[in-house]
ZAMARGU-4260 file (C-alpha; in steps of 0.2 Angstrom, whole numbers, plus 5000, padded with zeros to 4 digits):
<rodrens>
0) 4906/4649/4956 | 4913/4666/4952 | 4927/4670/4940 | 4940/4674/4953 | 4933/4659/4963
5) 4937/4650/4949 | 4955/4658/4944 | 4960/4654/4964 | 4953/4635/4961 | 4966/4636/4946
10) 4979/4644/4951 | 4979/4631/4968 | 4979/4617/4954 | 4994/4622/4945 | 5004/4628/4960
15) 4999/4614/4974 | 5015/4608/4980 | 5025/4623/4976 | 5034/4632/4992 | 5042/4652/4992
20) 5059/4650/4988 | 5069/4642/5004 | 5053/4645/5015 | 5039/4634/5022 | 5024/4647/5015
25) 5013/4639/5002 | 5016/4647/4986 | 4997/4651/4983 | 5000/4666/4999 | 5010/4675/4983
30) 4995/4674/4971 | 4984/4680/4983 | 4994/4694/4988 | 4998/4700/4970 | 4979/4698/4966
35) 4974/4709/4983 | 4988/4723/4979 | 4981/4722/4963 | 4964/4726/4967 | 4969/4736/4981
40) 4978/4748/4967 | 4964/4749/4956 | 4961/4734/4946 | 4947/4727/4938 | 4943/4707/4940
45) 4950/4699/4925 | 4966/4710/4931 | 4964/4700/4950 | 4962/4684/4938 | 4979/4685/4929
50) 4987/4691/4945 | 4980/4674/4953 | 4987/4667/4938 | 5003/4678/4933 | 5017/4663/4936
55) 5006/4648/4927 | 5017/4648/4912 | 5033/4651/4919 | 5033/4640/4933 | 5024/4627/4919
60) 5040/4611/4918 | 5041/4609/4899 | 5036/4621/4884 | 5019/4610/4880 | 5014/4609/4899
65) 5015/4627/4898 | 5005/4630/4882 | 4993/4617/4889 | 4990/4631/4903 | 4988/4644/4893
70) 4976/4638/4882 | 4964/4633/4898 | 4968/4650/4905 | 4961/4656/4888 | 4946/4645/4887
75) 4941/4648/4905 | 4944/4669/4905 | 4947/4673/4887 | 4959/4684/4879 | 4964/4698/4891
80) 4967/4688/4905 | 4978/4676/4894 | 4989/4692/4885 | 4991/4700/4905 | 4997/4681/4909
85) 5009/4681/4897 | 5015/4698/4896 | 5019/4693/4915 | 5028/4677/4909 | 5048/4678/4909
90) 5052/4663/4904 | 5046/4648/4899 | 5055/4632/4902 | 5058/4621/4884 | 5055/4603/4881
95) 5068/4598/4893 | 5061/4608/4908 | 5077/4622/4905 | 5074/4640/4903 | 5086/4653/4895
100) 5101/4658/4909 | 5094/4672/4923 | 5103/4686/4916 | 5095/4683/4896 | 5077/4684/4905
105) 5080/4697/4914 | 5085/4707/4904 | 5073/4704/4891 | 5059/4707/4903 | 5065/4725/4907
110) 5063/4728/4889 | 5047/4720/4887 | 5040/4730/4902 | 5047/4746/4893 | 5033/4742/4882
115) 5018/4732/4889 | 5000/4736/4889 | 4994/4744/4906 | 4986/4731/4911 | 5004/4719/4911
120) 5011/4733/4921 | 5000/4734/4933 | 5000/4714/4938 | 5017/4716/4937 | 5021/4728/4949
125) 5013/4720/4962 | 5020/4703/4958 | 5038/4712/4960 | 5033/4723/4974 | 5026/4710/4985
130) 5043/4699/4980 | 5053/4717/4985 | 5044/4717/5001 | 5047/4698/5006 | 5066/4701/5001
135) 5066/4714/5013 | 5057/4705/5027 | 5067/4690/5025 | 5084/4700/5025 | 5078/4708/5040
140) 5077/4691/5048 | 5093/4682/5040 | 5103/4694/5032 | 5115/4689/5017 | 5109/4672/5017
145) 5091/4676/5008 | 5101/4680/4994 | 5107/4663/4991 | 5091/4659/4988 | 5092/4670/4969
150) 5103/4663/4955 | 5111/4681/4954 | 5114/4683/4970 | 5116/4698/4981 | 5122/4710/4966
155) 5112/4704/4953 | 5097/4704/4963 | 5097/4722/4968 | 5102/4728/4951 | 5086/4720/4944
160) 5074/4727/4957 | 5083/4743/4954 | 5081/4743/4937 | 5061/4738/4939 | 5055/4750/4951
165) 5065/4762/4939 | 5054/4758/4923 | 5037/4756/4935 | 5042/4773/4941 | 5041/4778/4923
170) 5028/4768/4915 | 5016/4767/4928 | 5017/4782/4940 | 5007/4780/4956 | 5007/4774/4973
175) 5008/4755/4968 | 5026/4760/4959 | 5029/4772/4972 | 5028/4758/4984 | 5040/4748/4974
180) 5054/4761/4973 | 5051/4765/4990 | 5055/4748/4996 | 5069/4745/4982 | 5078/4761/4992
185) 5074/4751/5007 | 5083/4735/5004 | 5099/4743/4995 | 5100/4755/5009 | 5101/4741/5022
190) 5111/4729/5014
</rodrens>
């Protein structure tokens, strides 16, 4: 089995019975998506790995389930793939399943994106970008009510998108960033 045969096998295991906030799409169709834009925009195959992989941590229910993962991530496609993981990771819950407030891990994020390696930046991107273009699709579809599905709302959630395409823009010019801003400007225009 290839590597990336591999990383999809794993990626399915950790995120099985997960769903797209409020919607009946498998949350595997997100990984797959990130990982195409990804290699779409360039990227090598460890890069297509951690995108499969980019919400393993996070989306982890307590802080040693979430080490647990990446250690195997680790083991199974070393180093890189494992630092692109976790320069991905916002958040990661503590031993009660409860991560810092929205706005802390946000925030923090910007800031660490300011200075990630290229290769956090790039899976990145295409995590948010592909989250920036369901937002818009969904609020094509039902309006106002698709933000209900964020914990910051309609406000909150604009200003972070805004603030990310802002830093891709900067840190990673190119089409993939482009992109990004491109349907930013979308969203806040039609809202």
């Amino acid at each position: 089995m290839s590597k990336l045969s591999e990383a999809f096998a794993l990626a399915h295991e950790f995120h099985a019975t997960q769903l797209r906030k409020s919607t009946n799409i498998p949350y595997i169709s997100h990984l797959m998506s990130v990982s195409a834009l990804v290699m779409e925009h360039g990227g090598d195959q460890e890069q297509a790995i951690a995108a499969l992989l980019h919400d393993a941590v996070e989306d982890a229910d307590t802080t040693d389930e979430a080490n647990s993962r990446r250690a195997i991530i680790r083991a199974a496609f070393g180093e890189r793939v494992a630092a692109i993981v976790d320069g991905c990771t916002d958040g990661v819950p503590d031993s009660n399943g409860v991560k810092p407030d929205w706005h802390t891990r946000k925030r923090a994020y910007l800031a660490h994106l300011e200075h990630s390696h290229a290769d956090t930046l790039l899976v990145s991107c295409a995590d948010k970008l592909h989250n920036a273009r369901a937002i818009l699709i969904d609020y094509r579809s039902i309006g106002n009510e698709v933000f209900g599905r964020f914990n910051a709302g309609k406000d909150g959630t604009l200003w972070y998108y805004q603030e990310l395409a802002r830093i891709f823009d900067a840190r990673l010019p190119g089409a993939l960033s482009a992109e990004l801003s491109r349907t930013v400007s979308n969203l806040s225009i039609v809202v």
